[in-house]
PLY file of the C-alpha trace (Angstrom):
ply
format ascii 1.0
element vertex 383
property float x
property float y
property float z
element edge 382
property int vertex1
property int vertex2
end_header
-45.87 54.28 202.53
-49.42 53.83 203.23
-50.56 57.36 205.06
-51.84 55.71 208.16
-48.72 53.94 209.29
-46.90 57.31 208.54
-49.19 58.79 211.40
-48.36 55.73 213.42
-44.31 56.37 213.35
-42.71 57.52 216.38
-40.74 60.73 216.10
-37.40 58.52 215.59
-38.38 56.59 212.92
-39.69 59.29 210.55
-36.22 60.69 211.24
-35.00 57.89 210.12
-37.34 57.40 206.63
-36.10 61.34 205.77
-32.04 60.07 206.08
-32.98 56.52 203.29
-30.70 57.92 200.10
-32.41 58.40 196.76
-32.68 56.20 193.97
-30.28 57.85 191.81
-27.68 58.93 195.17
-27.34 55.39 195.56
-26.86 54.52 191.90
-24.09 56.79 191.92
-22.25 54.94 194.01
-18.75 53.41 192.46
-19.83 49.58 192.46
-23.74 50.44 191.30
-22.23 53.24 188.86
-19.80 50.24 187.52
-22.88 47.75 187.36
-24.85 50.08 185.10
-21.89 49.49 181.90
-22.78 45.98 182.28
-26.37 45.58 182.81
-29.81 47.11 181.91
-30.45 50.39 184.17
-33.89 49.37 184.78
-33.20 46.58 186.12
-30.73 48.25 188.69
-33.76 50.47 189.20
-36.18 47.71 190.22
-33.85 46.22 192.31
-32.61 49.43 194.31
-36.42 50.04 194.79
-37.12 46.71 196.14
-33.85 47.08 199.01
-35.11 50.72 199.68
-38.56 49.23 199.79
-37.61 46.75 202.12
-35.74 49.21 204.46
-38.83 51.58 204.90
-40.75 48.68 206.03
-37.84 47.24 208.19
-37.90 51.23 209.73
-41.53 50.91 210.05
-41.42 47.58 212.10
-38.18 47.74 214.15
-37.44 51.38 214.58
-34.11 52.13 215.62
-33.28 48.47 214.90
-32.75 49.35 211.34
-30.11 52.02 211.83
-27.53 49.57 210.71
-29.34 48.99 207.61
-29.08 52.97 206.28
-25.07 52.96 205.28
-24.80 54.00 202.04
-22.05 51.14 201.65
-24.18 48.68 203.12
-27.07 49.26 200.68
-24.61 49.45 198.28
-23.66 46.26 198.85
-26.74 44.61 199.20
-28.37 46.11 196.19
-24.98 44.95 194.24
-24.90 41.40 195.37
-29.07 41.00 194.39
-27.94 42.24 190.75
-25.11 39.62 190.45
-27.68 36.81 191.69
-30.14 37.65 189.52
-27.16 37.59 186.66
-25.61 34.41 187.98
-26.52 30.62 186.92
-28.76 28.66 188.68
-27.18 25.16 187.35
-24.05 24.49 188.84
-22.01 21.03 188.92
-22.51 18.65 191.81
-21.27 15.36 193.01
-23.89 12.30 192.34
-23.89 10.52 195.70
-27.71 9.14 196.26
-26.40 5.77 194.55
-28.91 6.31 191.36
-26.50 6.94 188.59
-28.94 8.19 186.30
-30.93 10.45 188.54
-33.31 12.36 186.74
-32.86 15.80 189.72
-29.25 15.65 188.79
-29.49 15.83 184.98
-29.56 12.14 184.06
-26.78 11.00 182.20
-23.40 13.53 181.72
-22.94 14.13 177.84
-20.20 13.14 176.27
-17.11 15.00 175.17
-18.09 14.41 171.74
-21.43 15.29 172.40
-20.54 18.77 173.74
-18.30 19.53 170.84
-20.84 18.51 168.23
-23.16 21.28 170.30
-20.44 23.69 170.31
-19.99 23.14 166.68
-23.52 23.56 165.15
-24.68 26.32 167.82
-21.69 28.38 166.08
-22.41 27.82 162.30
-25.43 27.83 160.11
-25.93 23.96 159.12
-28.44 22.02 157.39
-30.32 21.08 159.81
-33.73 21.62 157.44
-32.02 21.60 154.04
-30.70 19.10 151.53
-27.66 19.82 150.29
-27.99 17.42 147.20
-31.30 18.63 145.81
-31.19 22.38 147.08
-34.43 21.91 148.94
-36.00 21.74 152.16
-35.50 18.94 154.07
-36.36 17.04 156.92
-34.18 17.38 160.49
-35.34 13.43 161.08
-32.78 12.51 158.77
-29.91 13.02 160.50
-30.45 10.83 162.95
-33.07 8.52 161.74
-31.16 5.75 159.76
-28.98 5.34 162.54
-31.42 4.47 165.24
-33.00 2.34 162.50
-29.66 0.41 162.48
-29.43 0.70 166.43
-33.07 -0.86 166.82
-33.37 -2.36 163.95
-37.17 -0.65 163.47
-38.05 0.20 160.07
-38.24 3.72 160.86
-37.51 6.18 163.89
-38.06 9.73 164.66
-37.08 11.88 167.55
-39.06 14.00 170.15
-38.65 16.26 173.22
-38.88 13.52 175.53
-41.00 9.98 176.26
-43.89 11.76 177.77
-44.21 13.50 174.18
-43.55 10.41 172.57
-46.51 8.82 174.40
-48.60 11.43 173.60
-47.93 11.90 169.83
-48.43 8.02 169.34
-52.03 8.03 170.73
-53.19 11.10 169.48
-51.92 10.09 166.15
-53.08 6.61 166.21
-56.11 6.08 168.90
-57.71 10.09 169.05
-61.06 8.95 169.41
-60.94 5.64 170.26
-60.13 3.35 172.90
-56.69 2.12 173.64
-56.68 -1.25 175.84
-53.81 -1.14 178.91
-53.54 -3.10 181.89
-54.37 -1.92 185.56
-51.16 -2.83 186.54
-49.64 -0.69 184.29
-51.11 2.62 184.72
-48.01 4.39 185.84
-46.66 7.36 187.01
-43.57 8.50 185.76
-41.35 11.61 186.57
-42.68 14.92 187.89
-46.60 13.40 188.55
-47.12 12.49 185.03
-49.25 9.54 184.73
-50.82 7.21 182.11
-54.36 7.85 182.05
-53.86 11.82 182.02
-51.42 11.82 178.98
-53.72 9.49 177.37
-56.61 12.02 178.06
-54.74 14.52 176.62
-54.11 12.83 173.27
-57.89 12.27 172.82
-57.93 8.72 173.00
-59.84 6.72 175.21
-58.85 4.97 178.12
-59.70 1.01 178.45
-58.59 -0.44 181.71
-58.48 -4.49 182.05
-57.50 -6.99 184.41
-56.15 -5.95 187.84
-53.42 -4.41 189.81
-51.50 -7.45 190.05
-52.88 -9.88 187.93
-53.66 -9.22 184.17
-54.83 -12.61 181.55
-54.20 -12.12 177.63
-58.35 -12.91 177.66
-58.83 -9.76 179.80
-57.36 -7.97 176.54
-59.56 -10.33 174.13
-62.60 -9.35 175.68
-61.85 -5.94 175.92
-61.53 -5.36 172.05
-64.87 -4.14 169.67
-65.35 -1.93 166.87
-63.30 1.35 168.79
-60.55 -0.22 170.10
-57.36 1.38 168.05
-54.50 -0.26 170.18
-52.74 -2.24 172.52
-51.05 -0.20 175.07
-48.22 -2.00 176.93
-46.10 -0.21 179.45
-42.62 -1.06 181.11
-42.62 -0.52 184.71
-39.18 1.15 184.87
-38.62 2.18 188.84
-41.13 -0.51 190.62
-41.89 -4.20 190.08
-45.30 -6.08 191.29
-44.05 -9.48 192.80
-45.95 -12.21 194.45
-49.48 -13.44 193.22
-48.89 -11.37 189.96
-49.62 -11.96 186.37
-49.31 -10.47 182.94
-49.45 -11.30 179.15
-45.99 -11.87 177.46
-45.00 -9.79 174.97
-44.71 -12.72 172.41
-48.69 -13.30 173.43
-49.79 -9.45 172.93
-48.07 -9.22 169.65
-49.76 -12.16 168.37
-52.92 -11.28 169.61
-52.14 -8.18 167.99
-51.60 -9.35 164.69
-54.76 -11.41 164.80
-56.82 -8.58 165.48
-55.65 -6.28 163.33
-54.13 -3.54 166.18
-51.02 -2.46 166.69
-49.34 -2.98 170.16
-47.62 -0.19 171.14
-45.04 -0.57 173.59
-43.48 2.47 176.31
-40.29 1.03 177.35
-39.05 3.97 179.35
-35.73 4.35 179.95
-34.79 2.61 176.68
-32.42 0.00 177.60
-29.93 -0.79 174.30
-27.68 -3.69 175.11
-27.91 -6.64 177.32
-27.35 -6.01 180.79
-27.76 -9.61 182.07
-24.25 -10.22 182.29
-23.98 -7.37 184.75
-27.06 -8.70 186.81
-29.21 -5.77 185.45
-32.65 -7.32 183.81
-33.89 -4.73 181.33
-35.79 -5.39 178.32
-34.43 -4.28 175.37
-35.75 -1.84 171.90
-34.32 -4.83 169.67
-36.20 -7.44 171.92
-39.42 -5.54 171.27
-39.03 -4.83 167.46
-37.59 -8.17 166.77
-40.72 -9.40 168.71
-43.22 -8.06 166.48
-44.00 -4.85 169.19
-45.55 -2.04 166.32
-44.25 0.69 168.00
-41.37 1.04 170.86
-41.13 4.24 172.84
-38.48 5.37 174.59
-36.29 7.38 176.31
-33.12 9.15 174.45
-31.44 10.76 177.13
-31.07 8.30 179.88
-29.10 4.59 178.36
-28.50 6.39 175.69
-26.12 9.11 176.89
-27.81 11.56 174.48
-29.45 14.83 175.70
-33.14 15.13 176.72
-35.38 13.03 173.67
-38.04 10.86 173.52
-37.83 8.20 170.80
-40.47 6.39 168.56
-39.47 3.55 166.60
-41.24 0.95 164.69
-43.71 0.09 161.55
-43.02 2.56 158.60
-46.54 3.39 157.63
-47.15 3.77 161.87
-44.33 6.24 162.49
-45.18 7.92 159.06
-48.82 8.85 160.38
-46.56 9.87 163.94
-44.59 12.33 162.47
-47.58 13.87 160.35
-49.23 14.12 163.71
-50.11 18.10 163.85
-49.18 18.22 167.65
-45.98 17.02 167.12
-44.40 20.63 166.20
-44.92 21.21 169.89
-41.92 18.71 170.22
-39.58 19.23 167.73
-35.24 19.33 168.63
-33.40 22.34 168.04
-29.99 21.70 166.59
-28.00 21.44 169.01
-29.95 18.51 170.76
-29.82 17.29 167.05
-26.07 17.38 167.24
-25.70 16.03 170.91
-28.51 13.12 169.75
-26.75 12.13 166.61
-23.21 12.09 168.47
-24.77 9.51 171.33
-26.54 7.08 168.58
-23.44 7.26 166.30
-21.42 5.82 169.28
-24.26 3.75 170.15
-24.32 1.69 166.22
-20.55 1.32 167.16
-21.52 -0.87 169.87
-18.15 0.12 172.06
-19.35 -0.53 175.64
-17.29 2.14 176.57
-19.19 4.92 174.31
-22.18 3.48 174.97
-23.08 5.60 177.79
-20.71 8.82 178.67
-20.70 7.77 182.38
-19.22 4.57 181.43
-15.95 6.35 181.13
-15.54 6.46 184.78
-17.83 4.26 185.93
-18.14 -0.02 185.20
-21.46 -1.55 186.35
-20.85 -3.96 188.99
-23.31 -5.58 191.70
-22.22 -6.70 195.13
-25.29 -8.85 196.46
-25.11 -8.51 200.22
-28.94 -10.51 201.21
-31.77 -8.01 199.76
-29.36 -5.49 199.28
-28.01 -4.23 196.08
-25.36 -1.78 194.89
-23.23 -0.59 192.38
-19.59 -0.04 192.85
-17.20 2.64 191.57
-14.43 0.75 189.50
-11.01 2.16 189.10
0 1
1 2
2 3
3 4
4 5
5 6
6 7
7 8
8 9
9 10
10 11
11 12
12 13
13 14
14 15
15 16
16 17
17 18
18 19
19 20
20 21
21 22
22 23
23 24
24 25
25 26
26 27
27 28
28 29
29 30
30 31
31 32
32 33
33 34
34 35
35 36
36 37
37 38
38 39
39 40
40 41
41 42
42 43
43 44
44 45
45 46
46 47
47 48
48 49
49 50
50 51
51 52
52 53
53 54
54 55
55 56
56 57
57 58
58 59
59 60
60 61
61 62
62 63
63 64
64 65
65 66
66 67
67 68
68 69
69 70
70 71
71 72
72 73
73 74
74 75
75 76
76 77
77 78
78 79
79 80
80 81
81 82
82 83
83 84
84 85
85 86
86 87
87 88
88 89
89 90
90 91
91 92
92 93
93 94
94 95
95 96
96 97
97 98
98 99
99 100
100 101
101 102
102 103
103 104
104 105
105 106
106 107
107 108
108 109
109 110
110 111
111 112
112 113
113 114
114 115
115 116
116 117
117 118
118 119
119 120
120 121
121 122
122 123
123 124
124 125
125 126
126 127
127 128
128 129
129 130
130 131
131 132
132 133
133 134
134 135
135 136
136 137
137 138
138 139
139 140
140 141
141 142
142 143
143 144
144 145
145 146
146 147
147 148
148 149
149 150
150 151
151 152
152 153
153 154
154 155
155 156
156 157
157 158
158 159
159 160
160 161
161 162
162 163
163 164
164 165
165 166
166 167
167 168
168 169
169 170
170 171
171 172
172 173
173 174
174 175
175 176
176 177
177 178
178 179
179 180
180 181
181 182
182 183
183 184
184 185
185 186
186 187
187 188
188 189
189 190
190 191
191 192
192 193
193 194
194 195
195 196
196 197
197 198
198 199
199 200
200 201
201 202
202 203
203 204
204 205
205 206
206 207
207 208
208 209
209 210
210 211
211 212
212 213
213 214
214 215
215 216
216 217
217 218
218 219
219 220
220 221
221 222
222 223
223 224
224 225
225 226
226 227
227 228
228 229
229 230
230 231
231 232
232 233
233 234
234 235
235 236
236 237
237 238
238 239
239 240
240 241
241 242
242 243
243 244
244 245
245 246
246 247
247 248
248 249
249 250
250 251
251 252
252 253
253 254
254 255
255 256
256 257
257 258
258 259
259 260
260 261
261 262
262 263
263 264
264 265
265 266
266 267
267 268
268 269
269 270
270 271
271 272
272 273
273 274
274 275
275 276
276 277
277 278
278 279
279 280
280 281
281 282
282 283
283 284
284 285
285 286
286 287
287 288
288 289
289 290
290 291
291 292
292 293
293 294
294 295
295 296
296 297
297 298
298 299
299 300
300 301
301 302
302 303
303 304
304 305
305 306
306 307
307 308
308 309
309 310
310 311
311 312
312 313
313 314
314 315
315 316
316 317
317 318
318 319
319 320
320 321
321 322
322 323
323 324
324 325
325 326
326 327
327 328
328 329
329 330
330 331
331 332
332 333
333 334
334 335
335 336
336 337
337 338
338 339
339 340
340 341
341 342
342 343
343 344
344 345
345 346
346 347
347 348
348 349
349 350
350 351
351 352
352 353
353 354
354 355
355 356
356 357
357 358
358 359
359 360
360 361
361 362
362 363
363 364
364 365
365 366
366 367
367 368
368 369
369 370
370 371
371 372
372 373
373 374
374 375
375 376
376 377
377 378
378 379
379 380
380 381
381 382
């Protein structure tokens, strides 16, 4: 304690600083002297100094107030139940009930039972997650799950990332560093967490090209756009908000072809990732298939969300594009451990299997409905 404030201390409270127990009296206390089988002494140590820390300056401050405060028992207590809390989980289960069922605060999408037991059984056991067992060499984690997103999307050739963010930003940094990749106005998002567009395209090293405007963008805005550095087409799926009214944008079927006239590949982020059609449910999501079957060179996505799988970002399209991807020196930074591996080849195997029920884990409990009630729409909980 600093030496002026001890001169400032009434007779009482210095009384009171001389009774605070030691370090080590309190340690030897039956609940702290239990604690120290099952944890690391230093951090009892740190903590016990923080409560007795605390307490002087509680002494200090309130005087007599503080009395309470110097049982043995009490501190006891107190410096016992800081040790479990700093031991104790953070994540605990709670009950979705904002009416988004794939709320990225709450986890997004439950895993599947099959899911958790594939994670349960690689995190227990060597595997080959980086090894072919028919040639006795190295191999390559993609391949485990690449063939069958390739039959799920029907994209030449897939590989797997941390999340869609990453995906976004291995794509232009392996295709467009240096040069300038053409996106409308209207499509400059922000996604999750303050992540937007233009600043994950800075990062990459490519060059932002704005055209057209907020709500209205021509396919001619994107012709006149293009000269010697443009690299791509950038398109991007407005997952959580839609521009209605005097609005106006290129169809897909229009930016591929310009594309392909051109000679640049249009690269598409479609978010969440939507799988099947939903349109039969009222839910109007493009689909990956849509895009690839449309020509799109690229499809980004999210694997974690529609999917059911844990958290992954997923880039499918061209061959020769998503071979220069996954050569992309950056994209280390991103890589799965095995047991997302496990978890992300469980979801996509149920996913080529095309069972509506597997399709998403929540599905189990949960059938999309839509009541319409005016402007006002909801899903229901299905028995």
């Amino acid at each position: 304690m600093d030496s002026r404030v001890r001169r400032a201390l009434t007779a009482d409270q210095a009384d009171l600083l001389r009774q605070i127990p030691s370090v080590d009296e309190l340690l030897a206390q039956p609940r702290l002297a239990a604690l120290k089988q099952r944890v690391d002494r230093e951090l009892l140590v740190e903590i016990t100094r923080t409560v007795l820390a605390d307490l002087r300056g509680r002494i200090a401050g309130e005087g007599t107030a503080a009395v309470t405060a110097l049982d043995s028992s009490a501190l006891e207590e107190r410096i016992a139940s800081m040790v479990e809390g700093v031991l104790a989980s953070s994540l605990e289960p709670v009950i979705n009930a904002t009416g988004v069922i794939l709320h990225t605060n709450l986890g997004r999408a439950p895993l599947s039972g099959a899911a958790v037991e594939e994670i349960r059984h690689s995190a227990t056991s060597y595997s080959n997650l980086e090894y072919d067992l028919e040639t006795g060499a190295r191999g390559k984690r993609d391949v485990h799950v690449a063939q069958l997103l390739e039959r799920l999307t029907r994209a030449e050739a897939a590989i797997v990332v941390n999340n869609c963010a990453a995906a976004v930003l291995l794509v232009l940094a392996a295709l467009a560093k240096g040069g300038e990749v053409i996106v409308s106005r209207g499509e400059l998002i922000e996604i999750g967490d303050g992540f937007r567009i233009p600043e994950i395209m800075a990062q990459s090293g490519a060059v932002l090209r704005e055209v057209g405007t907020t709500n209205r963008t021509r396919i001619v805005d994107y012709e006149d756009a293009i000269n010697e550095n443009t690299r791509l087409l950038l398109r991007v799926h407005p997952s959580n908000f839609t521009i209605t009214g005097f609005a106006e944008k290129p169809s897909m079927e229009d930016l591929v072809s310009l594309g392909q006239r051109v000679g640049l590949p249009l690269v598409e982020d479609l978010g969440s990732g939507c799988l099947v059609d939903l349109s039969s449910a009222g839910i109007t999501e493009p689909t990956v298939r849509q895009s690839v079957n449309a020509g799109v060179s690229i499809v980004m996505f999210s694997g974690d969300k529609l999917l059911g799988g844990p958290q992954a970002g997923i880039i499918a399209g061209k061959k020769e594009l998503v071979s220069r991807v996954r050569w992309e020196v950056r994209r280390r930074e991103s890589l799965q451990g095995k047991r997302n591996w496990s978890a992300a080849c469980a979801g996509t195997r149920y996913s080529v299997r095309f069972v509506w029920t597997n399709l998403l884990p929540l599905h189990w409990r949960l059938r999309w409905g839509r009541i319409c009630e005016g402007r006002r729409t909801k899903f229901r909980r299905c028995g």
